[in-house]
C-alpha positions, 0 to 999 in steps of 0.5 A, spaced: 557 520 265 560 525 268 554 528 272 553 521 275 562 521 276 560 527 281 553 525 284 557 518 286 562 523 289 558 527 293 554 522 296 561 519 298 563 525 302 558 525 306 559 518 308 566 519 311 566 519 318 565 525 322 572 526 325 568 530 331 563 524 332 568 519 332 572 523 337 572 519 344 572 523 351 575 522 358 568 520 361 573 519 367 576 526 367 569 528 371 571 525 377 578 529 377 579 535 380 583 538 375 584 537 368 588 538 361 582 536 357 576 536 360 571 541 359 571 548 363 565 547 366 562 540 367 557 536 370 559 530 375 554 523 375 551 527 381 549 533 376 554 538 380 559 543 377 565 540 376 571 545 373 576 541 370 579 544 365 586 549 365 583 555 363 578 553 371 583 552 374 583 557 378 575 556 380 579 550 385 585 554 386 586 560 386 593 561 385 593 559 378 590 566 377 596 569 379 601 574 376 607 569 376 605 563 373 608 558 369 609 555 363 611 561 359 614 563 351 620 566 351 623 571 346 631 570 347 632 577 344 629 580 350 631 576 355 637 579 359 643 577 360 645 575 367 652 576 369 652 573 376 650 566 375 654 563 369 652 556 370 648 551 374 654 546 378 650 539 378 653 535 384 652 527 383 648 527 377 653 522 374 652 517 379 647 512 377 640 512 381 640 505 384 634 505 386 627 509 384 620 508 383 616 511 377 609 512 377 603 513 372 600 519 377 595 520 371 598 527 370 605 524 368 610 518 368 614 521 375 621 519 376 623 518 384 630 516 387 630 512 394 637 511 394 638 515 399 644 519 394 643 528 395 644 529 387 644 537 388 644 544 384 648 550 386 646 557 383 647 564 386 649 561 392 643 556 393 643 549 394 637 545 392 636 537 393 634 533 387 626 530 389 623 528 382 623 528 375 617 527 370 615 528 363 610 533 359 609 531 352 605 531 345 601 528 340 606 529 335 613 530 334 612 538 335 607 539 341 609 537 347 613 541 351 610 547 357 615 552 355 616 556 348 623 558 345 622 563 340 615 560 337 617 552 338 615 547 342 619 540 342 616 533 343 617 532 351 620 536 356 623 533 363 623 536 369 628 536 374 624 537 381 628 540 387 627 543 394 632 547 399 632 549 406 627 555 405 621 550 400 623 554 394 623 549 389 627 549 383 626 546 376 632 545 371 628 543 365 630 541 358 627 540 352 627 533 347 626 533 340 623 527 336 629 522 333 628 515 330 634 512 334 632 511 342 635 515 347 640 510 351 638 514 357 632 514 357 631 507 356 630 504 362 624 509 364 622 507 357 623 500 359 618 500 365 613 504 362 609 498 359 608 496 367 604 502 369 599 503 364 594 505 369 594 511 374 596 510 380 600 504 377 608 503 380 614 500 379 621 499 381 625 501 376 630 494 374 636 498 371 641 504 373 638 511 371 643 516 371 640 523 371 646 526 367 645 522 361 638 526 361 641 532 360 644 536 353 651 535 352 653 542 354 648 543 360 651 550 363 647 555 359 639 557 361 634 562 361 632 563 368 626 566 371 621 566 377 614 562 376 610 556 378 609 550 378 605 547 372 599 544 375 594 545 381 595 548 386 600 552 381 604 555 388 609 561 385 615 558 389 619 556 383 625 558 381 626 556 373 632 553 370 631 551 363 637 549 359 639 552 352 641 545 349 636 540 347 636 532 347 633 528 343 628 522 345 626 515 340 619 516 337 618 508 339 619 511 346 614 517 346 609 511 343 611 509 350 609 515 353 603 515 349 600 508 351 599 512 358 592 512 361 590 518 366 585 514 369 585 507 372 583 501 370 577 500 375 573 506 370 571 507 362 578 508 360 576 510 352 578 516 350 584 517 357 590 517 353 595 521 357 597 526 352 598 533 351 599 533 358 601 541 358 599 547 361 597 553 356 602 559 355 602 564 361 603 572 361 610 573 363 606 580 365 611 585 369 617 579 369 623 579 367 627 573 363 634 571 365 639 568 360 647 566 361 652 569 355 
């Protein structure tokens, strides 16, 4: 009896679905110029080499192979503090963006203010424009974010995208951590999320988003460091400010973000989920990281 136990489950193992077969790929991806997830190298329909993947990037772009490029992990103990610039001074970050447009660019959900309002960040002198704001997240509740503090990842991390006179940009981004209670701030891009499944897909956000409420409850402490945008063509023209505190986001509201597809609805979109939409770790090479007491 027992034999026959063991024999009925060893047949039965090699029944069970291969995880590996039943993985779904992004047939789509081959005709994007870049790529979280596809492949290194792969062949588009008309059997030509396609670099798609983060580790190619620079194949296309070259300023991904730079010295300076971002994300990177940061170790808080080595981080040097920084007497000259005790906080980030946000101007109109509280008043209400009456009107903006989000869309699914099939890289993330991008956030846009047309009201014609200057929310603005002051450091060391510099005055840089609020242009954007976007998102990075994960599969799961601890993966997600571009940036690592310590060795953790976090479920989301926002963007904050401004500009000055010169074309610097700087980036304030925060990290957001899982919750089962939705974020109230969040709630209106959440809300508009179902109506652009699709790349390319908009809509006009229907309530007020207050960039404020984006923010942890103590948003003057950060880590600084010079770096790059995170996606092609990787320009190393960012000044990072990345926020100490941590928000938290629903989980209901990260399954929004994870409905998202990366490709149109025209095309075979199986396998397109846009998730895991963040760069691998970059070396921190000759850089120094900058921390407020």
């Amino acid at each position: 009896m027992l034999v026959k136990t063991l024999v009925f489950f060893i047949n039965a193992l090699f029944l069970l679905p291969s995880t590996e077969a039943a993985t779904v790929t992004c047939k789509a991806a081959e005709d994007e110029k870049w790529s979280y997830h596809g492949e290194t190298n792969v062949f588009s329909a008309h059997n030509s080499p396609h670099l798609l993947g983060p580790s190619a990037w620079g194949e296309s772009f070259p300023t991904c192979y730079g010295k300076e490029q971002s994300p990177i992990s940061i170790d808080t103990s080595n981080a040097v503090v920084d007497t000259s610039s005790k906080q980030l001074h946000m101007k109109n970050y509280d008043v209400p963006i009456t009107k903006a447009m989000i869309i699914n660019n099939g890289h993330s959900a991008q956030v846009t203010q047309i009201d014609g309002v200057a929310r603005t960040i002051e450091v060391q002198g510099s005055v840089f424009t609020f242009q954007q704001l976007h998102f990075h997240w994960g599969a799961r509740y601890d993966s997600g974010s571009e940036h690592v503090i310590d060795d953790k990842r976090y479920a989301l991390e926002a963007h904050f995208v401004h500009t000055n006179k010169d074309n610097t940009i700087a980036v304030v981004a925060v990290f957001f951590q899982a919750s089962s209670q939705n974020n109230k701030g969040f709630q209106g891009i959440g809300d508009a999320l179902p109506k652009i499944p699709f790349k390319g897909d908009t809509f006009d956000l229907q309530s007020g988003l207050t960039l404020r409420e984006l923010l942890p409850d103590n948003p003057s402490g950060f880590y600084h460091y010079k770096g790059s945008l995170t996606t092609p063509p990787c320009k190393e023209n960012v000044q990072w400010f990345i926020l100490k505190g941590v928000n938290s986001i629903g989980e209901q509201q990260l399954t929004e973000l994870r409905n998202l597809y990366s490709t149109t609805k025209d095309k075979e979109y199986a396998g397109c989920k846009l998730v895991d939409n963040f760069r691998p770790l970059q070396p921190l090479n000759s850089r120094s990281v900058f921390k407020t007491d």
